[in-house]
Predicted model as a PDB file, atoms N, CA, C, CB and O in Angstrom, pLDDT in the B-factor column:
MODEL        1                                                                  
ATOM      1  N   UNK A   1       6.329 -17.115 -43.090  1.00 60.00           N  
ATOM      2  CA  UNK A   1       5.146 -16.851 -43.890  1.00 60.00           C  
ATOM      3  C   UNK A   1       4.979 -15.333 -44.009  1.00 60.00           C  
ATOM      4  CB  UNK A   1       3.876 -17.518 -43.260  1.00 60.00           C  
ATOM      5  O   UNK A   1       4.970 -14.507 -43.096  1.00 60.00           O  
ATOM      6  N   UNK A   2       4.857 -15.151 -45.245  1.00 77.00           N  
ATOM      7  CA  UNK A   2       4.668 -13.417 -45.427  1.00 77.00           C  
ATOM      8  C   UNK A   2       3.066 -12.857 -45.562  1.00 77.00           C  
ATOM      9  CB  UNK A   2       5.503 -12.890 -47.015  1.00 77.00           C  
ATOM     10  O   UNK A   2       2.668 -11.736 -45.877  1.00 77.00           O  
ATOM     11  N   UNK A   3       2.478 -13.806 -45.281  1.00 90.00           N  
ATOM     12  CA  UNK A   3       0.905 -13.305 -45.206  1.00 90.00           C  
ATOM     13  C   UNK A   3       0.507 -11.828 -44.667  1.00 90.00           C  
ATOM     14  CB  UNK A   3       0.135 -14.295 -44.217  1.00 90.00           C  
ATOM     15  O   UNK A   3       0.206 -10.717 -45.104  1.00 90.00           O  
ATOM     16  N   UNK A   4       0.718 -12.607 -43.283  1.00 90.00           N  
ATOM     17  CA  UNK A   4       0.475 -11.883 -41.981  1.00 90.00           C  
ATOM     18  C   UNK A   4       0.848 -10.469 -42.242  1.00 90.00           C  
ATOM     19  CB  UNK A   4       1.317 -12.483 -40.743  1.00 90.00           C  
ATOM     20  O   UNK A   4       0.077  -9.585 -41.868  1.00 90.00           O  
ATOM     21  N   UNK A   5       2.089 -10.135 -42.918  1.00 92.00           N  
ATOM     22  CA  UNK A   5       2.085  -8.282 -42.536  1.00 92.00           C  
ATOM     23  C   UNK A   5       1.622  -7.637 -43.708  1.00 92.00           C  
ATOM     24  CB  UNK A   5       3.742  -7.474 -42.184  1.00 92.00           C  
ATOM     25  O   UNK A   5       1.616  -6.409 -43.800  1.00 92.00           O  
ATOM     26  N   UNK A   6       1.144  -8.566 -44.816  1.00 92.00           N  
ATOM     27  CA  UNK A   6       0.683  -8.264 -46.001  1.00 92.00           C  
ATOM     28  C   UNK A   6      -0.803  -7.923 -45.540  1.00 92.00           C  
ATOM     29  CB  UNK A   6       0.909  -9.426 -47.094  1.00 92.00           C  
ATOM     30  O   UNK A   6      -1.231  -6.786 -45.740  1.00 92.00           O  
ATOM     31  N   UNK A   7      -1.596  -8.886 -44.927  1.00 94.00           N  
ATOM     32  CA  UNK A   7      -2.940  -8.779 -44.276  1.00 94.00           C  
ATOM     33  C   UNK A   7      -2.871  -7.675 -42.904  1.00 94.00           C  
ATOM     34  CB  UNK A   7      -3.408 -10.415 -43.780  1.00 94.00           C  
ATOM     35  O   UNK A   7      -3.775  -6.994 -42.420  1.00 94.00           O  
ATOM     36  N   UNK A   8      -2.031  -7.748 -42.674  1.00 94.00           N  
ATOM     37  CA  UNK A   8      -1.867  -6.233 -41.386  1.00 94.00           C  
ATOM     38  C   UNK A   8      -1.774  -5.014 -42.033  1.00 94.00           C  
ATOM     39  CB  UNK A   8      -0.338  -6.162 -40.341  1.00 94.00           C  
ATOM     40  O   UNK A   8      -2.443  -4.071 -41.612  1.00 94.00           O  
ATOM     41  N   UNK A   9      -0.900  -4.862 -43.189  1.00 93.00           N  
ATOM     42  CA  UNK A   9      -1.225  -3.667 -44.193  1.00 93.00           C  
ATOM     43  C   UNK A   9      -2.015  -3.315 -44.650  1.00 93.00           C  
ATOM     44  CB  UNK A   9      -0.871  -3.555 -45.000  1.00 93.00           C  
ATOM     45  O   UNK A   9      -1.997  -2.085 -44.699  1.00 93.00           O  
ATOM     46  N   UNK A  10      -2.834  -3.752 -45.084  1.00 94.00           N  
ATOM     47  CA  UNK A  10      -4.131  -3.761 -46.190  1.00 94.00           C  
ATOM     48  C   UNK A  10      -5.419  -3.626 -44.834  1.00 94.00           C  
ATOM     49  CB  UNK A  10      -4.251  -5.692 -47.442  1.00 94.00           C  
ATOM     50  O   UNK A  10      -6.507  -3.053 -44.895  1.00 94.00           O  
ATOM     51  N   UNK A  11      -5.004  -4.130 -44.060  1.00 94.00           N  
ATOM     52  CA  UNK A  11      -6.210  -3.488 -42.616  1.00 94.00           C  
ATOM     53  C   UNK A  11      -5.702  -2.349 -42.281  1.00 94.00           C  
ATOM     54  CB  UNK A  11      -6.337  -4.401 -40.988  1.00 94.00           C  
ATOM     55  O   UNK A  11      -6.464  -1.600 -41.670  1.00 94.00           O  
ATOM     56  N   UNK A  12      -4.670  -1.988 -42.485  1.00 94.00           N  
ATOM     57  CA  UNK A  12      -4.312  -0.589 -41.862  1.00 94.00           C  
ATOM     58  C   UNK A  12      -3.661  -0.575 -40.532  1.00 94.00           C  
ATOM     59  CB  UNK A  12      -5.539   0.240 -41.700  1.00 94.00           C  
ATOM     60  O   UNK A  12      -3.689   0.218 -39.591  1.00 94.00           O  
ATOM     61  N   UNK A  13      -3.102  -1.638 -40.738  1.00 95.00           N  
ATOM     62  CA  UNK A  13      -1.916  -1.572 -39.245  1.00 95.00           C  
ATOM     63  C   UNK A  13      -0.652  -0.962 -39.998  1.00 95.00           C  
ATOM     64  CB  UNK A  13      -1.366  -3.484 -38.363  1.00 95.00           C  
ATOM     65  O   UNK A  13      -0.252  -0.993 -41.162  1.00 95.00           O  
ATOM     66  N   UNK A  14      -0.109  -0.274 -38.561  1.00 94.00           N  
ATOM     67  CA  UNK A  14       1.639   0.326 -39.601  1.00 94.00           C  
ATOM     68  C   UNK A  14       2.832   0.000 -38.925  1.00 94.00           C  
ATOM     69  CB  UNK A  14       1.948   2.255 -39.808  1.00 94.00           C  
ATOM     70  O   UNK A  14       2.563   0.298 -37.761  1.00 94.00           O  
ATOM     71  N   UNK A  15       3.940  -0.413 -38.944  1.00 95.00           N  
ATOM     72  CA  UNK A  15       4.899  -0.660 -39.048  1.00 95.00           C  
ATOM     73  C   UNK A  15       5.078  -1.869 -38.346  1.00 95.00           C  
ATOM     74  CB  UNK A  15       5.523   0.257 -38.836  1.00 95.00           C  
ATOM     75  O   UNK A  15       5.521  -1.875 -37.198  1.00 95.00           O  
ATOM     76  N   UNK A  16       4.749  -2.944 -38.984  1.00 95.00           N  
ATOM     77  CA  UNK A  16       4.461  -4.148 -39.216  1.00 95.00           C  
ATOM     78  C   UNK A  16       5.976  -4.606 -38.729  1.00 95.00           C  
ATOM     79  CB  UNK A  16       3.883  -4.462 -40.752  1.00 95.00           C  
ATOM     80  O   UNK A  16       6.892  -4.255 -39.472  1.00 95.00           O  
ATOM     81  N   UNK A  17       6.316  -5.359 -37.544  1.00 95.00           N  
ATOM     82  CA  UNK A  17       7.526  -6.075 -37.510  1.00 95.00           C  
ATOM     83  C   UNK A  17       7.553  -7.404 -37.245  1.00 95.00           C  
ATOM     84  CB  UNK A  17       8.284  -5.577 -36.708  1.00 95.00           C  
ATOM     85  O   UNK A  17       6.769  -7.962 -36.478  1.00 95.00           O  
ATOM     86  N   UNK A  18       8.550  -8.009 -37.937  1.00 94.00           N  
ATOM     87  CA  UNK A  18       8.534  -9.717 -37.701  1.00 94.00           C  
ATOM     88  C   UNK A  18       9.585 -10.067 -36.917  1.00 94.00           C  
ATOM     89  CB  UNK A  18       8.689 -10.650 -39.039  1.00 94.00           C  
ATOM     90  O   UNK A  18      10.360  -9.111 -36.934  1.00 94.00           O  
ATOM     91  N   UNK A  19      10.040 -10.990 -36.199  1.00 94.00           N  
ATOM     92  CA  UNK A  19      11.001 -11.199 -35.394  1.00 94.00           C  
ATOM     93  C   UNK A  19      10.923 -12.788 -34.886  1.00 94.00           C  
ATOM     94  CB  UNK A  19      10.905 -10.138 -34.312  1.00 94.00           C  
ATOM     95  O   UNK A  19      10.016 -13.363 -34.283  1.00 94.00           O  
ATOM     96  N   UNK A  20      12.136 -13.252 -35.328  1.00 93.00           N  
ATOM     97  CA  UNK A  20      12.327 -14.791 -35.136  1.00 93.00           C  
ATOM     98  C   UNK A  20      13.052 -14.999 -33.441  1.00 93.00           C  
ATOM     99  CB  UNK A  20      13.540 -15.445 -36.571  1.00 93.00           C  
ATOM    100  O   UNK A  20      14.256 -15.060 -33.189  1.00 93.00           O  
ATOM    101  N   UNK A  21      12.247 -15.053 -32.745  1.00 91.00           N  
ATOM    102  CA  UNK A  21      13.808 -15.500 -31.734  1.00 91.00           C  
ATOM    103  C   UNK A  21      14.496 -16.765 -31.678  1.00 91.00           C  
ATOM    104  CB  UNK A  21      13.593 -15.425 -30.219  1.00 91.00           C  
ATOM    105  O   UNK A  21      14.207 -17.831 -32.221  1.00 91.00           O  
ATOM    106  N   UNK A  22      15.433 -16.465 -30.945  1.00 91.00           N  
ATOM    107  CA  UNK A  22      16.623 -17.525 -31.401  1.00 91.00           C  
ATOM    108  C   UNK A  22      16.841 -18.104 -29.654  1.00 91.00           C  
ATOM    109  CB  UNK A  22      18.415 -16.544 -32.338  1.00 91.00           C  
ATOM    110  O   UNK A  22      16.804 -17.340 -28.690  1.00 91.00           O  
ATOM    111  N   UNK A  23      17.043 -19.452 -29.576  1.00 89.00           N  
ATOM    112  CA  UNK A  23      16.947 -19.847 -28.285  1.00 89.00           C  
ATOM    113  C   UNK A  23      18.167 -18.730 -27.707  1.00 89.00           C  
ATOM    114  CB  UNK A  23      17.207 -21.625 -28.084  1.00 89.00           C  
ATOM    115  O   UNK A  23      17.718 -18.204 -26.688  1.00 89.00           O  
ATOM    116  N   UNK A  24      19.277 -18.309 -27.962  1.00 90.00           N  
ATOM    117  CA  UNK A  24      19.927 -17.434 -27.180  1.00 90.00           C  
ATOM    118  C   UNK A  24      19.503 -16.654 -26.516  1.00 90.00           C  
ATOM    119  CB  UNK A  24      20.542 -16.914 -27.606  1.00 90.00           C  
ATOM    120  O   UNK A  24      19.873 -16.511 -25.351  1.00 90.00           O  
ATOM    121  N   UNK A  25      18.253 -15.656 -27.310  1.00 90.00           N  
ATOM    122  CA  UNK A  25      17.600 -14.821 -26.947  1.00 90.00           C  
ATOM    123  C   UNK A  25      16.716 -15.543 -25.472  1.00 90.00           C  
ATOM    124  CB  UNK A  25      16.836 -14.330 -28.244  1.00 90.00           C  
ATOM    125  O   UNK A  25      16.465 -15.020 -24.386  1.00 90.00           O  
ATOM    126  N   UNK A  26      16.533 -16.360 -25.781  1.00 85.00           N  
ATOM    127  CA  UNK A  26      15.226 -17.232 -24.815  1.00 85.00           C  
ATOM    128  C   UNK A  26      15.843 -17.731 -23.380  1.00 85.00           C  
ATOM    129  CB  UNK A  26      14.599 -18.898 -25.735  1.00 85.00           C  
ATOM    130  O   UNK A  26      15.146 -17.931 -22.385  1.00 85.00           O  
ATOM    131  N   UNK A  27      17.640 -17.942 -23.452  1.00 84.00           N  
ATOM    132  CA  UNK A  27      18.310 -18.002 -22.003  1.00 84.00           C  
ATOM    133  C   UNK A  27      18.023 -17.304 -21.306  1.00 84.00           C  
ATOM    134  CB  UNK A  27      19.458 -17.899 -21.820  1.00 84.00           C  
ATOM    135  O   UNK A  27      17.863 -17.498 -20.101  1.00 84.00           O  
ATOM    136  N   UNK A  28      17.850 -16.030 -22.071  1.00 88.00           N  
ATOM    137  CA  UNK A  28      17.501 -14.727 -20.284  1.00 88.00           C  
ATOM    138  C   UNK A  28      15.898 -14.797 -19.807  1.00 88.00           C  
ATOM    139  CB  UNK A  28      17.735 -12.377 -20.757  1.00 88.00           C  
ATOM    140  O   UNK A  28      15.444 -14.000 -18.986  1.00 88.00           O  
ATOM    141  N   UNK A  29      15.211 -15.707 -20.342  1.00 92.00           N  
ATOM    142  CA  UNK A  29      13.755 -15.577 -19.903  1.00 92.00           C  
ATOM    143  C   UNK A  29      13.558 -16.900 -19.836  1.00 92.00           C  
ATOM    144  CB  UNK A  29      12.691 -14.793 -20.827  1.00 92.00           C  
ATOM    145  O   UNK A  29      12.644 -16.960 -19.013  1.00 92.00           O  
ATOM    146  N   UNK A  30      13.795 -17.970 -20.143  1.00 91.00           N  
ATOM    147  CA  UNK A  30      12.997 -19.329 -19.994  1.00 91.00           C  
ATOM    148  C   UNK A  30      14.033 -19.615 -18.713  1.00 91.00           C  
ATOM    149  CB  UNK A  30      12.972 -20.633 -21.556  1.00 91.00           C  
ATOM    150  O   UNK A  30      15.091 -19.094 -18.358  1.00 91.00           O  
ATOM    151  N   UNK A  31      13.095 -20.841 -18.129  1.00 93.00           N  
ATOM    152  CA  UNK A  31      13.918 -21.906 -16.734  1.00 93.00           C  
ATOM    153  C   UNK A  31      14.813 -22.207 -17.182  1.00 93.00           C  
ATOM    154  CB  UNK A  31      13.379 -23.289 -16.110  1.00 93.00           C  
ATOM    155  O   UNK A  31      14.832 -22.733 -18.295  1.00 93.00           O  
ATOM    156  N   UNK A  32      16.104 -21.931 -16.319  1.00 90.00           N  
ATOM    157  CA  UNK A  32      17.433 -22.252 -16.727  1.00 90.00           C  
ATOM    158  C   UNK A  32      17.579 -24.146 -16.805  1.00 90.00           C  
ATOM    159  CB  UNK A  32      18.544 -21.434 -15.479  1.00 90.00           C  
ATOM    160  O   UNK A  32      18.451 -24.689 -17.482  1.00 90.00           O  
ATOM    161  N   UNK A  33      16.445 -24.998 -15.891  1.00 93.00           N  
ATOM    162  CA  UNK A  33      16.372 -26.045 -16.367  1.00 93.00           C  
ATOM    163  C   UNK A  33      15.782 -26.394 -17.346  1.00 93.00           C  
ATOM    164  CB  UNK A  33      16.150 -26.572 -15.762  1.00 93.00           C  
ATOM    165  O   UNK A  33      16.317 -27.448 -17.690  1.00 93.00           O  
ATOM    166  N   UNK A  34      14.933 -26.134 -18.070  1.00 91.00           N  
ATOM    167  CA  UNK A  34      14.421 -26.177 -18.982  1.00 91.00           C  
ATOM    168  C   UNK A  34      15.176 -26.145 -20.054  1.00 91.00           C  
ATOM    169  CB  UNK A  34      13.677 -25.497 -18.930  1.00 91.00           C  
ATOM    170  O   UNK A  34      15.201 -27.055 -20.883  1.00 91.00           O  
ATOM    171  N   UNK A  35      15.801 -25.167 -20.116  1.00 88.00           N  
ATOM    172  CA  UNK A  35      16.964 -24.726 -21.425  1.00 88.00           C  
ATOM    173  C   UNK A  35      18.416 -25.872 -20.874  1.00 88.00           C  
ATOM    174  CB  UNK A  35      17.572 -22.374 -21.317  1.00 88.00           C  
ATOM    175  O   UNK A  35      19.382 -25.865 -21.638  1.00 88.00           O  
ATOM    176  N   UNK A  36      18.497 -26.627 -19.828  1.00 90.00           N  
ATOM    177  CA  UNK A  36      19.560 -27.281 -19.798  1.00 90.00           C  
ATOM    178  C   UNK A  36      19.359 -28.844 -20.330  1.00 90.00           C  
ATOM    179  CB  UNK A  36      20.043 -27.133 -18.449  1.00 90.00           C  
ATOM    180  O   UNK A  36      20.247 -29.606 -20.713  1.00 90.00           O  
ATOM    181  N   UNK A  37      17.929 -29.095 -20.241  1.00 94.00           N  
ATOM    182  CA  UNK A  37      17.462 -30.455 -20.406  1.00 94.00           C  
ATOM    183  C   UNK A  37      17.653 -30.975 -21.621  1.00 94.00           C  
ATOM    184  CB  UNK A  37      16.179 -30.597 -20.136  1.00 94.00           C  
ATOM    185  O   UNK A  37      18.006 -32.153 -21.565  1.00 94.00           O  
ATOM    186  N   UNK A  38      17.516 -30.373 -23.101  1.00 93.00           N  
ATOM    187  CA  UNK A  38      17.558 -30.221 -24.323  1.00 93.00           C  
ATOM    188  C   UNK A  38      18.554 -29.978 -25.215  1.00 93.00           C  
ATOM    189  CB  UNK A  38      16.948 -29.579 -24.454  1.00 93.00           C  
ATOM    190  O   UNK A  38      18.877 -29.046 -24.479  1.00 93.00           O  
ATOM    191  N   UNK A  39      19.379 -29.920 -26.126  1.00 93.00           N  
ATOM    192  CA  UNK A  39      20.181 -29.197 -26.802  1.00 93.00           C  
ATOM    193  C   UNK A  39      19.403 -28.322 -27.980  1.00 93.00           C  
ATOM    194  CB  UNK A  39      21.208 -30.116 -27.284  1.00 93.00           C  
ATOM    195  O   UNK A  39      19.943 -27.605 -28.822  1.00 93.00           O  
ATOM    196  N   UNK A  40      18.377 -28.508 -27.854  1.00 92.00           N  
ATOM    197  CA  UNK A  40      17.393 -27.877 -28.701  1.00 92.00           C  
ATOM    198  C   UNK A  40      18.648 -27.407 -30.529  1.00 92.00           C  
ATOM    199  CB  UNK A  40      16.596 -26.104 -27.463  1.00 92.00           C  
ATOM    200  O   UNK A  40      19.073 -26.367 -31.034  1.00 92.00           O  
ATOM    201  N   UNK A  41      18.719 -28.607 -30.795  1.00 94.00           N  
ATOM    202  CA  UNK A  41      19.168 -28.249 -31.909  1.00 94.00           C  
ATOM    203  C   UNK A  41      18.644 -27.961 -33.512  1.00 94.00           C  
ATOM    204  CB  UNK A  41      19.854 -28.960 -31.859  1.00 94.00           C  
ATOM    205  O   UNK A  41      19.193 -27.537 -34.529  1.00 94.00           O  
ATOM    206  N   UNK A  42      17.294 -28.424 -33.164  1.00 94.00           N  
ATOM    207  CA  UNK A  42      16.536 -27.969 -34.464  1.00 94.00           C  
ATOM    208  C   UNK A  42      15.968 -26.177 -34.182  1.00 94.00           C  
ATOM    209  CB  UNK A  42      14.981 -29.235 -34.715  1.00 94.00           C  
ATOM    210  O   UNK A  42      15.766 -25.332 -35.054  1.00 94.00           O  
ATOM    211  N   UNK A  43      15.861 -26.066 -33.080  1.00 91.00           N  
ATOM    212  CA  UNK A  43      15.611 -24.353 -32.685  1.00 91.00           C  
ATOM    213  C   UNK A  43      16.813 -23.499 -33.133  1.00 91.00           C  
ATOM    214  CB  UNK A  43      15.463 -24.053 -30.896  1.00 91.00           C  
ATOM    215  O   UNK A  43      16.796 -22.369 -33.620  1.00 91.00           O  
ATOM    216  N   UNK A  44      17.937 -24.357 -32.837  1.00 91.00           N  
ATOM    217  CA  UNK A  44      18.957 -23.043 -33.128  1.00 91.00           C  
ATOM    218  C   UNK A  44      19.138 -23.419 -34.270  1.00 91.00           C  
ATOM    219  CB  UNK A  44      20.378 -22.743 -32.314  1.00 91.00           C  
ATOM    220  O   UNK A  44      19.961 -22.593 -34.665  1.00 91.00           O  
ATOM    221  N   UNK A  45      18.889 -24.297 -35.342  1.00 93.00           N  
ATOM    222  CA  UNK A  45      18.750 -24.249 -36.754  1.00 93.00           C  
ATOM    223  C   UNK A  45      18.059 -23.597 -37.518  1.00 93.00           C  
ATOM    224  CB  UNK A  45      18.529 -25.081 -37.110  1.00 93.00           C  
ATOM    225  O   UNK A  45      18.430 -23.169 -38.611  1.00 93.00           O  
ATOM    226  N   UNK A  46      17.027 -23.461 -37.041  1.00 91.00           N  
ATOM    227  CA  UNK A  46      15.634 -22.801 -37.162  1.00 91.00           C  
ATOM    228  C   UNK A  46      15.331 -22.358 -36.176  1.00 91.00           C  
ATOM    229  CB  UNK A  46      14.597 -23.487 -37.519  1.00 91.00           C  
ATOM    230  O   UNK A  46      15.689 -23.051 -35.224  1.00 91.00           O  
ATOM    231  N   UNK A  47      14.494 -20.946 -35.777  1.00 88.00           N  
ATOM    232  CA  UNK A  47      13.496 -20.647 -35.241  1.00 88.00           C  
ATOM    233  C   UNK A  47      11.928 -20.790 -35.127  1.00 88.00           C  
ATOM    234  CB  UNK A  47      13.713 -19.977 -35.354  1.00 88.00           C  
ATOM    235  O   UNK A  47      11.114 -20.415 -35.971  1.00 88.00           O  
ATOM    236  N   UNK A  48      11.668 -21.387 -33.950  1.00 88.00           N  
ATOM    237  CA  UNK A  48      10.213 -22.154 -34.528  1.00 88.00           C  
ATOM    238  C   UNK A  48       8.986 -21.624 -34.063  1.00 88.00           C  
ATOM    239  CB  UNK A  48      10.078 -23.683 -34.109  1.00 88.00           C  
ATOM    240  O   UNK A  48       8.049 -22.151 -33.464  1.00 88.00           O  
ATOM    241  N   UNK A  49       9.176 -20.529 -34.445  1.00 91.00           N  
ATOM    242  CA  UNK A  49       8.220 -19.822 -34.367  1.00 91.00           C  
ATOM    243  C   UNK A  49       8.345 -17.969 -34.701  1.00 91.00           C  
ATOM    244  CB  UNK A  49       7.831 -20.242 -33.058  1.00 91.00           C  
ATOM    245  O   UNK A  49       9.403 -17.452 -34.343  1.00 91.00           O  
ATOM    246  N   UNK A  50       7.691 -17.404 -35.109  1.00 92.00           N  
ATOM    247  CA  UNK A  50       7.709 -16.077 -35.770  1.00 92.00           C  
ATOM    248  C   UNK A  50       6.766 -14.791 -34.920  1.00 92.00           C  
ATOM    249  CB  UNK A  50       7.079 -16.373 -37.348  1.00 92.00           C  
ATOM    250  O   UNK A  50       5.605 -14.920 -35.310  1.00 92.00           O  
ATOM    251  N   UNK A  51       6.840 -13.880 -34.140  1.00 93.00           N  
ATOM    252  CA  UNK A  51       6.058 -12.968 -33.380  1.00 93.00           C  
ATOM    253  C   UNK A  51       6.059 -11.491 -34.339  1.00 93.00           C  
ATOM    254  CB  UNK A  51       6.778 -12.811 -31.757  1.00 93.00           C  
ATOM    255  O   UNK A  51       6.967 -10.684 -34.535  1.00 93.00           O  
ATOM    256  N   UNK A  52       4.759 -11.522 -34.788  1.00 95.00           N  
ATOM    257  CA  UNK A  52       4.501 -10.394 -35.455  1.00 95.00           C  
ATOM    258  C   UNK A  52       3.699  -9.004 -35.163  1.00 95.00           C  
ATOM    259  CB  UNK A  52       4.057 -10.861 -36.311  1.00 95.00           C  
ATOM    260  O   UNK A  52       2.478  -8.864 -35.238  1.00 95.00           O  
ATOM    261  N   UNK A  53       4.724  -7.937 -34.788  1.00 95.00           N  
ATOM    262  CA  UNK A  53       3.990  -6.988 -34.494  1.00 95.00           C  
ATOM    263  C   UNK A  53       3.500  -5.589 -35.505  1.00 95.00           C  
ATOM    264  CB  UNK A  53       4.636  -6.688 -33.453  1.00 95.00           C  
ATOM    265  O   UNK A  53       4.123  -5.275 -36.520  1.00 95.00           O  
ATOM    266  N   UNK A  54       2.384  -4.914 -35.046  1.00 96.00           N  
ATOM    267  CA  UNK A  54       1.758  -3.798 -35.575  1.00 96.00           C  
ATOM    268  C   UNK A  54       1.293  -2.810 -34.647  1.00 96.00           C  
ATOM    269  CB  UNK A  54       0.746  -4.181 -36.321  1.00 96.00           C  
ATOM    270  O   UNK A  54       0.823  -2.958 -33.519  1.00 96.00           O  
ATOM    271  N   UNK A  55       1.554  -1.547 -35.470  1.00 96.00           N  
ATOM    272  CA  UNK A  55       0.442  -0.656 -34.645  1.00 96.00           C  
ATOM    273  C   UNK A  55      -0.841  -0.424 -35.180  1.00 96.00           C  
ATOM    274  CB  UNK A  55       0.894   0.687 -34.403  1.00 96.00           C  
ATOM    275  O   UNK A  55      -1.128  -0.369 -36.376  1.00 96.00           O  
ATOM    276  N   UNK A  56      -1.722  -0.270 -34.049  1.00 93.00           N  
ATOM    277  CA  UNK A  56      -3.163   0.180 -35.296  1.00 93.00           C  
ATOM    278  C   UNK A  56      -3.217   1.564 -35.880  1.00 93.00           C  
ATOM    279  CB  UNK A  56      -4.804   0.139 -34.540  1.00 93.00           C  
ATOM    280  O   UNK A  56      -2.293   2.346 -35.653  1.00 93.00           O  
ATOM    281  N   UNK A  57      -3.921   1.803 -36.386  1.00 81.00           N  
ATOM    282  CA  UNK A  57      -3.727   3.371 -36.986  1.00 81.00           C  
ATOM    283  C   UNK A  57      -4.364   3.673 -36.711  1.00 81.00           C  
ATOM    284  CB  UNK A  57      -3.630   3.907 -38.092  1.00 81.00           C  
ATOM    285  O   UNK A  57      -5.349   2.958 -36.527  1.00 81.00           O  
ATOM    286  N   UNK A  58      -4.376   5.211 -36.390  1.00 73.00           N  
ATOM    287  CA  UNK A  58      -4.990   5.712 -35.511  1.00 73.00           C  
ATOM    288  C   UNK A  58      -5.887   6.867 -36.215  1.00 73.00           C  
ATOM    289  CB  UNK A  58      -4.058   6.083 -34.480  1.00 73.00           C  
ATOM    290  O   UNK A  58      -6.639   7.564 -35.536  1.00 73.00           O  
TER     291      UNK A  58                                                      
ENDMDL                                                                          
END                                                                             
């Protein structure tokens, strides 16, 4: 969704970044059982979920 850094701009946040992680990314931080229980294959098809950052302006 491209809302979000469109509405972070226009408030005056700046350098707006989006970032999908990818379960690979998520091996070095989630329970290694957790990540073994699953094949989580719709995640590594997709990323399901989007973390959007800003700075405020100052």
């Amino acid at each position: 969704m491209t809302v979000y850094p469109a509405l972070l701009e226009r408030a005056g946040f700046r350098d707006v970044v989006r970032h999908r992680p990818s379960v690979d990314e998520a091996l070095a931080v989630a329970d290694p059982d957790l990540v073994a229980s699953r094949p989580w294959s719709a995640e590594r098809a997709g990323p399901p979920l989007v973390i959007t950052k800003a700075l405020a302006a100052s």
